[in-house]
C-alpha positions, -999 to +999 in steps of 0.1 A: -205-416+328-169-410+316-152-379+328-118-368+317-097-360+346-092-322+355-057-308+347-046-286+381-016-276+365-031-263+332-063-255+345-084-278+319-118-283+329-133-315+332-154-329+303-176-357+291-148-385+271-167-405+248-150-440+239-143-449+206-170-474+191-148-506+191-139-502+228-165-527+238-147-555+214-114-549+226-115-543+264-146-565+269-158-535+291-192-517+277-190-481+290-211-472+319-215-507+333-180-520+344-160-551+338-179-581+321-173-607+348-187-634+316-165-620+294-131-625+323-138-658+333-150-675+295-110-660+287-095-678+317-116-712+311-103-712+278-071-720+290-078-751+301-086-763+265-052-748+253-020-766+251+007-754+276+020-719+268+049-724+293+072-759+293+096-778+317+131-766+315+150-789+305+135-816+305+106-818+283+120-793+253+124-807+217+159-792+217+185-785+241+183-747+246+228-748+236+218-761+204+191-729+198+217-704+207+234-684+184+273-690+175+284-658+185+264-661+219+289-657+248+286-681+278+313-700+294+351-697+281+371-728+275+406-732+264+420-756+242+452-764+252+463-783+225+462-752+208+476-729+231+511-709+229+513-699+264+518-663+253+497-651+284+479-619+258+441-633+277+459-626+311+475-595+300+442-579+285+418-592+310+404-559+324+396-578+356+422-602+360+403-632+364+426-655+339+457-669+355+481-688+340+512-699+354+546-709+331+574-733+350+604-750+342+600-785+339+629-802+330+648-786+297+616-767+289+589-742+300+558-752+304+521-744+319+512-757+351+485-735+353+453-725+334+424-710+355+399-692+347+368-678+376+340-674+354+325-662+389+343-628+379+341-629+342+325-597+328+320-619+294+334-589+277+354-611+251+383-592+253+404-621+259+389-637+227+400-608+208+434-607+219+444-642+216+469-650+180+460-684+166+428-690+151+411-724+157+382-736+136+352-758+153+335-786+139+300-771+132+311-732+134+308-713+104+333-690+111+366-693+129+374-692+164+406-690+185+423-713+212+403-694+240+368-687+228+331-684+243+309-709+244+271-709+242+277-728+278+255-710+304+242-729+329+261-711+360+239-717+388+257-736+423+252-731+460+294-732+457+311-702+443+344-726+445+330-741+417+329-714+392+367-715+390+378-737+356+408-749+362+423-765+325+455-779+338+452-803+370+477-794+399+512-816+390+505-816+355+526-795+331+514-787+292+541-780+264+531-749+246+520-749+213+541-740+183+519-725+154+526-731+115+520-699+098+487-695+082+472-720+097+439-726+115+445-757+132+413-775+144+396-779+178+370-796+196+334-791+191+323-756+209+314-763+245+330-794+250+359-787+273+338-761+288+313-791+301+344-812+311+362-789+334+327-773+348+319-812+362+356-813+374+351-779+391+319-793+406+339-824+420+370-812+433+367-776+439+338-781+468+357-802+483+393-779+485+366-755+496+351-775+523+387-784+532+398-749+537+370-742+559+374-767+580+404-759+593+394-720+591+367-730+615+382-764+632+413-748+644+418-735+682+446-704+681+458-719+714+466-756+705+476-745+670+505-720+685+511-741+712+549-744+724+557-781+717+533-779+685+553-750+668+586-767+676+572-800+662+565-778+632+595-762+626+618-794+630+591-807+597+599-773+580+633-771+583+648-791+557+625-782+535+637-750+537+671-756+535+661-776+500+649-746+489+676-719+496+673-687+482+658-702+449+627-678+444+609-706+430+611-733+451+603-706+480+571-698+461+563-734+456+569-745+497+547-715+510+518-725+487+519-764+493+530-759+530+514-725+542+487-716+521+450-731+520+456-732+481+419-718+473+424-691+451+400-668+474+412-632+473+406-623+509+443-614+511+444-587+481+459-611+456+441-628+431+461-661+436+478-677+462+509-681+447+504-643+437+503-638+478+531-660+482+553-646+454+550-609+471+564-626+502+593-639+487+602-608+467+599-589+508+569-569+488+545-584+513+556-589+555+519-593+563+514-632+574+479-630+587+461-626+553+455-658+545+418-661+557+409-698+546+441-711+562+435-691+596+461-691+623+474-725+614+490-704+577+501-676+597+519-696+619+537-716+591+546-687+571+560-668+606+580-699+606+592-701+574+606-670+577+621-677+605+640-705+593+650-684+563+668-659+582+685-684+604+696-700+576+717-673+557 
């Protein structure tokens, strides 16, 4: 028998429910008597008989899934240097500050010596994209693209959040900025390329600067680290280099990063880089020498020293 349940709220009295006439057919259930357990199980055998509805990703697909997605889809960013004026808009619009980009003097001209991106903090908001002046066009693309674009690159998954961070320009390297012809759309790489490139780099090296940093997180001992003789040893090694540097903002910024810091880009100490923690200390914004979590007592004890020897030295 099929009853209609009782309302408490409205008061609706319970009644007889009759069930339409193709119920039977489409639930395999004939009222009054249940579930056909024939019916259930002739369903699941036929399954076996069926090819696979499911398939092995990525192995066994026809097509790389990249190839299906859409142009507009937005995975990984890449930048295309060859292409790019160094005006900094992508860093400047970034609503979470995840693009860095760092602009030197090498010789008689400025150039970048840095281009990273943490796609581990990327929103994917394409803000950046929308912001950047010179349009690039992509083999393959039907419509035009800029210098810093999306990619339909989306294959984020690592046991090593170090790796997430692309870094475009390699540490000592330095890359002209580009001077655009007006009106043109000067060409670029197929989509995705450079993003592939600099996520196996990433994979590579930044593990291992990870791995190094905690190593001496973990591996040092506060005691032998500030020991007497050792921090004397220490400051006869820093001294000259300090004295090289003077009062020369940059080349104070450049010794606390390669001499201090653990150079990994964490954030634990409230800045999004390490040179952004080392520029506050140089500009007396930031007197606090124990943030550098990675580099543990062994960076707190350099930098301490460091500005030791500055004062001493004016």
């Amino acid at each position: 028998m099929w009853i209609r349940p009782c309302d408490s709220v409205t008061g609706t009295r319970c009644t007889r429910w009759t069930p339409p006439s193709n119920f039977s057919r489409a639930y395999g259930v004939r009222p009054g008597s249940g579930v056909r357990p024939a019916f259930t199980a002739t369903v699941t055998l036929s399954y076996l008989f069926r090819p696979p509805t499911t398939v092995q990703y990525p192995d066994r697909i026809d097509r790389p899934i990249v190839d299906t997605l859409p142009e507009r889809y937005r995975g990984f960013l890449e930048v295309d240097l060859a292409t790019c004026t160094a005006c900094k808009a992508c860093e400047r619009d970034c609503p979470i500050g995840c693009i860095v980009i760092d602009l030197e003097k090498v010789g008689d001209v400025r150039a970048m010596t840095r281009f990273d991106i943490d796609m581990g903090k990327c929103m994917y908001c394409n803000i950046c994209v929308e912001s950047c002046p010179i349009p690039n066009q992509a083999p393959g693309d039907a419509e035009p693209t800029k210098c810093i674009r999306m990619t339909r690159e989306f294959e984020a998954a690592t046991d090593d959040f170090s790796t997430l961070t692309f870094r475009f320009i390699r540490p000592g390297d330095a890359v002209i900025p580009f001077k655009p012809k007006k009106g043109v759309i000067e060409p670029t790489p197929e989509r995705g390329g450079i993003a592939r490139e600099v996520r196996t780099r990433a994979k590579e090296y930044n593990a291992l600067a990870a791995r190094w940093a905690e190593a001496r997180l973990y591996g040092d001992d506060e005691q032998a680290v500030n020991n007497e003789a050792v921090i004397v040893a220490r400051e006869a090694e820093l001294a000259p280099m300090v004295k090289a540097a003077g009062e020369d903002p940059q080349k104070l910024e450049d010794l606390l990063f390669a001499q201090a810091l653990a150079q990994t880009d964490c954030g634990a100490c409230g800045y999004d880089t390490c040179r952004g923690y080392a520029k506050a200390i140089v500009r007396g914004d930031e007197t606090d020498f124990d943030k550098c979590e990675p580099g543990g007592p062994r960076a707190e004890r350099d930098l301490k020293l460091i500005a030791k020897l500055r004062v001493a030295g004016r």
